[in-house]
C-alpha positions as CSV (number, residue, x, y, z in Angstrom):
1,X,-58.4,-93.2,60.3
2,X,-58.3,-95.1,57.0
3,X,-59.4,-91.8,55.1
4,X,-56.3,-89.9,56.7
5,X,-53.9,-92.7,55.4
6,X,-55.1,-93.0,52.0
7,X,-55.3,-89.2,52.1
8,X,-51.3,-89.2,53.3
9,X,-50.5,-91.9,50.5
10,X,-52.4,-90.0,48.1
11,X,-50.3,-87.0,48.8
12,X,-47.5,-88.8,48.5
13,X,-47.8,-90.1,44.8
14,X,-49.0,-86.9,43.8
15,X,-45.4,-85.0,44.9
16,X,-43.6,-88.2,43.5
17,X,-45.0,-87.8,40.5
18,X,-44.9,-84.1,40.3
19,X,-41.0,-84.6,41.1
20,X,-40.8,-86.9,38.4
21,X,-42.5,-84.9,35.6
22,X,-40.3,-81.6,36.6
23,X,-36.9,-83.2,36.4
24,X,-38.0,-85.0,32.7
25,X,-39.1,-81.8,31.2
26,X,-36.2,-79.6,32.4
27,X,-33.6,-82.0,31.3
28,X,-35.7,-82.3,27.8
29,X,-35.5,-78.3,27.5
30,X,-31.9,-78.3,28.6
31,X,-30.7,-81.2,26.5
32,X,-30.4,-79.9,22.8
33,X,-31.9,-82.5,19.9
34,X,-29.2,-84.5,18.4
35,X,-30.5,-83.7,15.1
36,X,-29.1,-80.0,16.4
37,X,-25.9,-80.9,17.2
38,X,-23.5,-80.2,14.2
39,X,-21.3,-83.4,13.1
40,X,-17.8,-83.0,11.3
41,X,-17.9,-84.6,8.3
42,X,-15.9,-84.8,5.3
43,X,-17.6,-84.9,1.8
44,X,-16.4,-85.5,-1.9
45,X,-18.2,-84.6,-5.2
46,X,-20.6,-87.5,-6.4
47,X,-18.9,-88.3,-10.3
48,X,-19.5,-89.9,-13.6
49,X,-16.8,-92.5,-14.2
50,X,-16.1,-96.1,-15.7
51,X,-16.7,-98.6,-13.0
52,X,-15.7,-102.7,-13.4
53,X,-16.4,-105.3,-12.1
54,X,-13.5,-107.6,-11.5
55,X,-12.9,-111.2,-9.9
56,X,-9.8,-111.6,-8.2
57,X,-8.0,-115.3,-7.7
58,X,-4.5,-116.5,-6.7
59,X,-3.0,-119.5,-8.4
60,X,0.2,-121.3,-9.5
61,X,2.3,-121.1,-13.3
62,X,2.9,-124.5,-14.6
63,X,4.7,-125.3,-17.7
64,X,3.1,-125.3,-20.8
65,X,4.8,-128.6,-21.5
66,X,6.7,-131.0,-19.2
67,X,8.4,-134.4,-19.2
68,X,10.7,-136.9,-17.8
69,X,13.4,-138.2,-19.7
70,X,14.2,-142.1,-19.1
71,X,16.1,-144.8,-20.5
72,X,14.6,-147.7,-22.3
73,X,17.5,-150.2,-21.3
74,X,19.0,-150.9,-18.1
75,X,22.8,-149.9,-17.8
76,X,25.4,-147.8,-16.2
77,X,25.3,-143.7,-16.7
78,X,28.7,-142.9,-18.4
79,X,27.4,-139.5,-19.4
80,X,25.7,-136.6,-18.9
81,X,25.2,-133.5,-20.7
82,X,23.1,-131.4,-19.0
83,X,22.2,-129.7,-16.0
84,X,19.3,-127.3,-14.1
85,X,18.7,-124.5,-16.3
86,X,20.2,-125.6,-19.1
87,X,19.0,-124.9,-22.5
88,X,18.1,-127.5,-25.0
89,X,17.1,-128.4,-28.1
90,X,14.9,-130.9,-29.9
91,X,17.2,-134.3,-30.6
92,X,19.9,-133.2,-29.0
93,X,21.9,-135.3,-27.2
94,X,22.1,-135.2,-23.4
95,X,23.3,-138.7,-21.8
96,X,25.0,-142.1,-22.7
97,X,24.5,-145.2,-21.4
98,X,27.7,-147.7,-21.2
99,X,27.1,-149.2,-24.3
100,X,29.5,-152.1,-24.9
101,X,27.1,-154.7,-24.4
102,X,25.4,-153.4,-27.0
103,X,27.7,-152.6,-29.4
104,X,28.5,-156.9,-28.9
105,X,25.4,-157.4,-29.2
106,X,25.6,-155.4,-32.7
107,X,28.8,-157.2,-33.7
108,X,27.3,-160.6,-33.3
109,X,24.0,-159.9,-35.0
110,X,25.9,-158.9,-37.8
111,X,27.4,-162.0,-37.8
112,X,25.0,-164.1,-37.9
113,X,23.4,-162.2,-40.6
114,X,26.4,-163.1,-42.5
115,X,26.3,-166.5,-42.1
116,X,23.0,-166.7,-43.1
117,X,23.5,-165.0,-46.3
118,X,25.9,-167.4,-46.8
119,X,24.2,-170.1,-46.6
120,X,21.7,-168.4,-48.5
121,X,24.4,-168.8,-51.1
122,X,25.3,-172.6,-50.5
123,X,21.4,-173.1,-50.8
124,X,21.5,-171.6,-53.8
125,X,24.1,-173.5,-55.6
126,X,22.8,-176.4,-54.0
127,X,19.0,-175.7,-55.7
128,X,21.0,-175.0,-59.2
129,X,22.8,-178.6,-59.4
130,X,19.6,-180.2,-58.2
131,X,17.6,-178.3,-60.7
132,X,19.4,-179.3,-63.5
133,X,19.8,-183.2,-62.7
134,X,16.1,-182.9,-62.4
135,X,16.1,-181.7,-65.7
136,X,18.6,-184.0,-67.2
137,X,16.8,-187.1,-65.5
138,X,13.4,-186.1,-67.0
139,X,14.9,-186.0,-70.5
140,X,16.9,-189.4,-69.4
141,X,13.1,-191.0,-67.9
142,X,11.3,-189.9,-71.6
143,X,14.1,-191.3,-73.4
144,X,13.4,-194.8,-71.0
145,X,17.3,-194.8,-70.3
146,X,16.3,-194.4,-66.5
147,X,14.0,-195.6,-64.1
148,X,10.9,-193.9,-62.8
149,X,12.4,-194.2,-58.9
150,X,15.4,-192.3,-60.4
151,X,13.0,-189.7,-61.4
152,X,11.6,-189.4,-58.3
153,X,14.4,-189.5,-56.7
154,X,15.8,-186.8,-58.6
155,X,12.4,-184.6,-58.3
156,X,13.1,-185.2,-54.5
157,X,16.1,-183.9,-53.9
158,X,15.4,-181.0,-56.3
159,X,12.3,-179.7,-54.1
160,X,14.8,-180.1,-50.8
161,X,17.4,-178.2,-52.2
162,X,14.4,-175.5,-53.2
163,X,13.2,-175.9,-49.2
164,X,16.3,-175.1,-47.7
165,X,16.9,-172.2,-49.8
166,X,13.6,-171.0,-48.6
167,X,14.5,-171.6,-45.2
168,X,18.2,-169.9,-45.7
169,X,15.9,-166.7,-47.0
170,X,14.1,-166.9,-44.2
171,X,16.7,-166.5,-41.5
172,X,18.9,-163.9,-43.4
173,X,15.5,-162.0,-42.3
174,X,15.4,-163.0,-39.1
175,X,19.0,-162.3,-38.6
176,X,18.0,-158.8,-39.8
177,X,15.4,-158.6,-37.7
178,X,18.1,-159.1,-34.6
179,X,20.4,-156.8,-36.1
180,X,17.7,-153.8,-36.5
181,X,16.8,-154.8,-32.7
182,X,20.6,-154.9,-31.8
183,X,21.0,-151.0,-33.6
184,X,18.1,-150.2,-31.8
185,X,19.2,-150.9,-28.1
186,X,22.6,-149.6,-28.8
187,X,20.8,-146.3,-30.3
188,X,18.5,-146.4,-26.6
189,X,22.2,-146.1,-25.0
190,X,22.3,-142.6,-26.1
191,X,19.5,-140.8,-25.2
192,X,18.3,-137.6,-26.7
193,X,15.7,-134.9,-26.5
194,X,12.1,-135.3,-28.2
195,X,8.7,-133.3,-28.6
196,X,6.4,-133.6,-31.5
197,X,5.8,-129.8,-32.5
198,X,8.5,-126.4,-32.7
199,X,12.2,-126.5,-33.2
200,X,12.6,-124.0,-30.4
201,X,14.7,-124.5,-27.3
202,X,13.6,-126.2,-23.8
203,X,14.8,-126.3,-20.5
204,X,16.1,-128.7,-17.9
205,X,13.6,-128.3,-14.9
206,X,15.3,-131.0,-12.9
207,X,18.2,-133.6,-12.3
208,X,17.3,-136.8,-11.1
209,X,20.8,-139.0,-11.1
210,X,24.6,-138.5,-11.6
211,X,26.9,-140.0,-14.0
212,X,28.1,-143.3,-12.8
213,X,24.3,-144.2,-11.3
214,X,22.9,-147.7,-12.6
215,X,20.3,-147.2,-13.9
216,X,17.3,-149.4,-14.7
217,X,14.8,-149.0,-17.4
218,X,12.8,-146.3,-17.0
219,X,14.8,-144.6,-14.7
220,X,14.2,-140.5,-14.4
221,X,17.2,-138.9,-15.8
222,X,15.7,-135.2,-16.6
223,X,12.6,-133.4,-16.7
224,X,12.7,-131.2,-19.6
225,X,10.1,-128.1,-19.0
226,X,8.7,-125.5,-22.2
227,X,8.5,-121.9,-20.5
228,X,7.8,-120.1,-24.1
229,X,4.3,-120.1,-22.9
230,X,3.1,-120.9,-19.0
231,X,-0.5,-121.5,-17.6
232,X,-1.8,-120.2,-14.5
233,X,-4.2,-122.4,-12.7
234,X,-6.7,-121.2,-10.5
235,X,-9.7,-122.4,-9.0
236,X,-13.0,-120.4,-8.6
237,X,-16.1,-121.2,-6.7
238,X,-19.9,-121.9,-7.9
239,X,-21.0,-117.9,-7.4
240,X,-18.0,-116.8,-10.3
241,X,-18.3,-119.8,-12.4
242,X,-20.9,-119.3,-14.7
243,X,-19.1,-115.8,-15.6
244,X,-15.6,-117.1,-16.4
245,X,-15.6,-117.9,-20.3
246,X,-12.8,-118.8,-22.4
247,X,-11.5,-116.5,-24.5
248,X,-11.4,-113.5,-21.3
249,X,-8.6,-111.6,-21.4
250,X,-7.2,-111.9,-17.7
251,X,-4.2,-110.0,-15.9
252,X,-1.4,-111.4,-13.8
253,X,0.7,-110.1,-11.3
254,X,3.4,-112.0,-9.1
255,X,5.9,-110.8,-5.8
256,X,8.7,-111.8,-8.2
257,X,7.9,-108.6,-10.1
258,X,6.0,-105.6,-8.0
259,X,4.2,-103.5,-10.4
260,X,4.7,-105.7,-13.4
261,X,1.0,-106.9,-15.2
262,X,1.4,-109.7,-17.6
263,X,-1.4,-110.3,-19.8
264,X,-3.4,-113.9,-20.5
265,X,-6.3,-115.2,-21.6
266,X,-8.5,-117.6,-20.4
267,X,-7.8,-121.0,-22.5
268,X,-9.6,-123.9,-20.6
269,X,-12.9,-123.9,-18.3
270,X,-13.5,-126.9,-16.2
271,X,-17.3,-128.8,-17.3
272,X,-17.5,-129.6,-13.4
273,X,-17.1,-128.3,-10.0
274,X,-14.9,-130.7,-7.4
275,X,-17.4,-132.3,-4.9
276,X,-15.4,-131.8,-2.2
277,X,-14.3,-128.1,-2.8
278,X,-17.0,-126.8,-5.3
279,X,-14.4,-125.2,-7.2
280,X,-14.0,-125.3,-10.9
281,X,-10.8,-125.3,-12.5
282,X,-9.5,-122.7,-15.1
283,X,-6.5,-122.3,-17.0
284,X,-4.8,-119.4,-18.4
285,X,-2.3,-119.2,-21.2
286,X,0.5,-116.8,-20.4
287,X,2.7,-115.9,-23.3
288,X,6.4,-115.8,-21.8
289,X,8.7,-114.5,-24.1
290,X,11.2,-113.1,-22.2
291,X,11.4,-116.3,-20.1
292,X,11.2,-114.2,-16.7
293,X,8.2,-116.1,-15.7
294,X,9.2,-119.4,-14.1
295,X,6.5,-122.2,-13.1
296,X,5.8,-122.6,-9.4
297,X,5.6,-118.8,-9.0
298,X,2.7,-117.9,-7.0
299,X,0.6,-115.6,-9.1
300,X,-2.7,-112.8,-8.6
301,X,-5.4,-112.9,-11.5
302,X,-7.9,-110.5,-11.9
303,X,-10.7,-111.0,-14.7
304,X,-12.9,-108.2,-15.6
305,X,-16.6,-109.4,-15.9
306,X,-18.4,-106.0,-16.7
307,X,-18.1,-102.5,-17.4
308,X,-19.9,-99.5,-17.1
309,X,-19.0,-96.3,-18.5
310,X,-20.1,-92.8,-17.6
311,X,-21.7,-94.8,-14.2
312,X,-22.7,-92.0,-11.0
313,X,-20.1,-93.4,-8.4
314,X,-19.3,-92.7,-5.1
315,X,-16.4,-94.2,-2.6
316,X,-17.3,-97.2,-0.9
317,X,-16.8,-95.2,2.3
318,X,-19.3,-93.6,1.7
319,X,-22.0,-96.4,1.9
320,X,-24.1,-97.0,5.5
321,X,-26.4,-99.9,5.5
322,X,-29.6,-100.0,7.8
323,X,-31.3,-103.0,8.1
324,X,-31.0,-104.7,3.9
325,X,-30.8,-100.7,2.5
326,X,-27.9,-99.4,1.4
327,X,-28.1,-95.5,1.7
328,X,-25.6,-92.4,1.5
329,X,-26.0,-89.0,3.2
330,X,-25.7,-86.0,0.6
331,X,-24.5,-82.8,2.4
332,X,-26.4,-79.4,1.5
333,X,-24.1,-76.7,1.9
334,X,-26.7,-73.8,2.1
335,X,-28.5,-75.2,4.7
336,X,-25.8,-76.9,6.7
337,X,-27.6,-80.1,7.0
338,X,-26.8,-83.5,6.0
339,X,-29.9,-85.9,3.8
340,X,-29.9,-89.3,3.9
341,X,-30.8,-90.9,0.4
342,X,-31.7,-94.7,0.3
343,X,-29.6,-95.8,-3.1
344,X,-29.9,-99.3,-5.0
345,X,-26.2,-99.9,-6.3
346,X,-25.0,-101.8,-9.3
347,X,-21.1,-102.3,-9.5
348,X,-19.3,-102.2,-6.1
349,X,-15.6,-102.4,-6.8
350,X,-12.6,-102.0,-4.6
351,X,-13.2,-98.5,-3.5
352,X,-16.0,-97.0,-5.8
353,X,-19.8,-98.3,-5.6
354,X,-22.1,-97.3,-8.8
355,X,-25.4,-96.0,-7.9
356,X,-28.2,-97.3,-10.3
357,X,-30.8,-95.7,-8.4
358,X,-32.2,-92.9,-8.0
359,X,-30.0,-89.9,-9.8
360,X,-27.8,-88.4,-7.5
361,X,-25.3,-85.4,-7.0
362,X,-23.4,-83.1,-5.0
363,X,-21.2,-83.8,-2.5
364,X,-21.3,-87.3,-0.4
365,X,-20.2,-87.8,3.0
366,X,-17.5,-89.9,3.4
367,X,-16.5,-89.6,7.1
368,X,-18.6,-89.3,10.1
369,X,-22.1,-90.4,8.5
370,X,-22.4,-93.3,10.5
371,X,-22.8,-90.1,13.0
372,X,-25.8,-88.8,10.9
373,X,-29.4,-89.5,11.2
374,X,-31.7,-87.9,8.2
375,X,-31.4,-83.8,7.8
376,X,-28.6,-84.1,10.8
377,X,-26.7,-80.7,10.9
378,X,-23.2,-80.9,9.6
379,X,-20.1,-78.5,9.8
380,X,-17.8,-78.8,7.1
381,X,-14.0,-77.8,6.6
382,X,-13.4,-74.2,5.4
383,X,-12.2,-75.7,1.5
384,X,-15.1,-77.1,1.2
385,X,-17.7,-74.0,2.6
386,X,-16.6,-71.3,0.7
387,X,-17.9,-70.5,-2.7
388,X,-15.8,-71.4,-5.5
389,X,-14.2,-69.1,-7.5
């Protein structure tokens, strides 16, 4: 009985497995290879072409130069001259203080000083009469006609007369001390433009007050703002840094002005990267001479870092990476198939990739590769099949 069973079971697994083998080896002999299948694709000549590499940041324009005007003296805004986008130039005048405080404060200096130069004068005359009775009791004392206490006395009175004009001397200059200081506040009560180098014209970025306002010292009046040249200030991380050097010539474009590059060059490279954002910064210098550039304006920089001329390129489309390889499928036309070539690439910029290795030509597919395995049949567009000319 057992042998019949395990004769039955027997004959079981071998039409199981007879079913199983059929069905697997007609499929296989119906199913084509996919290598066989064609694939649509669409190829472009390999080239020889300059290829750059180029960083690409976003920043902001700042003044070249920037201030804040602000009294030195406490006092009520009579005037003001200026406003927002005014022009201005280098002393000019552009607000007054109230100023008749001051301008007392002048008057009585003055006369003061005047008095002490007068007494100046009485101190003088003084010195001269007691000079000369000094002289005339020292002839008088040798001659024994007076007494030596009436020389003394006359000695005395001569070196007082010679202290107080000292002391007259002295405070004529300290009443011209006051007066200089006097001039001086009055002059703070009209306040003027000043910058150390160029006799060019600045602007006035902002308005802080309005006439009428009391104002205390130090006070923000103005800012004043140079736009002759601006700097663009951008930040770029550890990766770019050590390739960012001053002297690079860099381009700028802004929304302000589509299609519009302004040239700069790089002025100023940061010795250190922030902690917290490990970014280094970097300005550039902008020459503005047109004035059309206006600080605040948001603003795209692109530095070149290397070039490569007559470089074997092909569109970045055209790149499929397996596993860490790069590789790019080169389409034979006589044979209809498609051969994948593992590449090592130098340059990749924003739509071209340099191959560095190996040597490469042809025609590189650019759509459907990621369709292709090695020597994959491929069917191309008519333009592209038939013989040129």
């Amino acid at each position: 009985m057992k042998k019949v069973v395990g004769a039955v079971i027997l004959c079981i697994l071998i039409f199981v497995g007879w079913q199983i083998y059929s069905r697997t080896f007609m499929i296989s002999e119906q199913t084509p290879r996919l290598r066989d299948i064609s694939v649509a694709v669409e190829v472009t000549p390999v080239k020889k072409s300059s290829i750059c590499e180029v960083g690409r940041f976003t920043g902001t324009l700042l003044p070249e130069s920037q201030y804040i005007v602000a009294p030195k003296i406490s006092g009520r805004l009579e005037k003001l001259f200026v406003n927002i986008g005014d022009r201005v130039k280098r002393d000019q005048l552009i607000a007054l203080i109230d100023d008749d405080e001051f301008i007392q404060q002048v008057d009585q200096a003055r006369a003061e000083l005047d008095v002490a130069r007068a007494n100046i004068e009485e101190s003088r005359s003084a010195l001269s009469l007691a000079e000369r009775e000094y002289e005339r009791t020292q002839s008088l004392r040798t001659k024994k006609i007076v007494s030596e206490s009436e020389l003394d006395a006359a000695e005395a009175q001569y070196k007082a007369a010679l202290a107080r004009k000292k002391v007259a001397m002295a405070q004529v200059a300290q009443k011209e001390a006051e007066l200089k200081t006097a001039q001086v506040r009055l002059d703070y009560s009209r306040i003027k433009t000043a910058w150390a180098n160029g006799n060019g014209f600045r602007v006035i970025g902002e308005r802080f007050v309005d006439e009428g306002t009391m104002l205390t010292a130090n006070t923000p009046i103005v800012s004043i703002i140079d736009i002759h040249y601006l700097r663009a200030v951008i930040h770029v991380i550890e990766r770019d840094y050590p390739r960012i050097k001053t002297g690079q010539p860099a381009l700028i474009t802004t929304d302000a002005f589509p299609g519009r590059i302004f040239k700069g060059e790089i002025a100023r490279v940061a010795p250190l990267l922030k902690e917290t954002t490990r970014q280094a910064r970097v300005e550039i210098d902008i020459p503005n001479p047109d004035n059309v550039l206006k600080p605040g304006m948001f603003v795209r920089v692109s530095i070149e870092y290397e070039c490569h001329e007559n470089a074997t390129v092909v569109p970045v489309d055209a790149l499929v990476k397996s596993g860490e390889q790069w590789n790019i499928f080169i389409a034979d036309r006589d044979r209809m198939k498609a051969k994948r070539i593992p590449v090592t690439l130098g340059i990749v910029s924003d739509n071209l990739a340099e191959i560095v290795q190996p040597d490469v030509s042809g025609l590189v597919v650019t759509v459907g590769q990621h369709l292709l395995e090695n020597d994959a049949a491929i069917s191309l567009p008519d333009a592209v099949t038939k013989p040129s000319s």
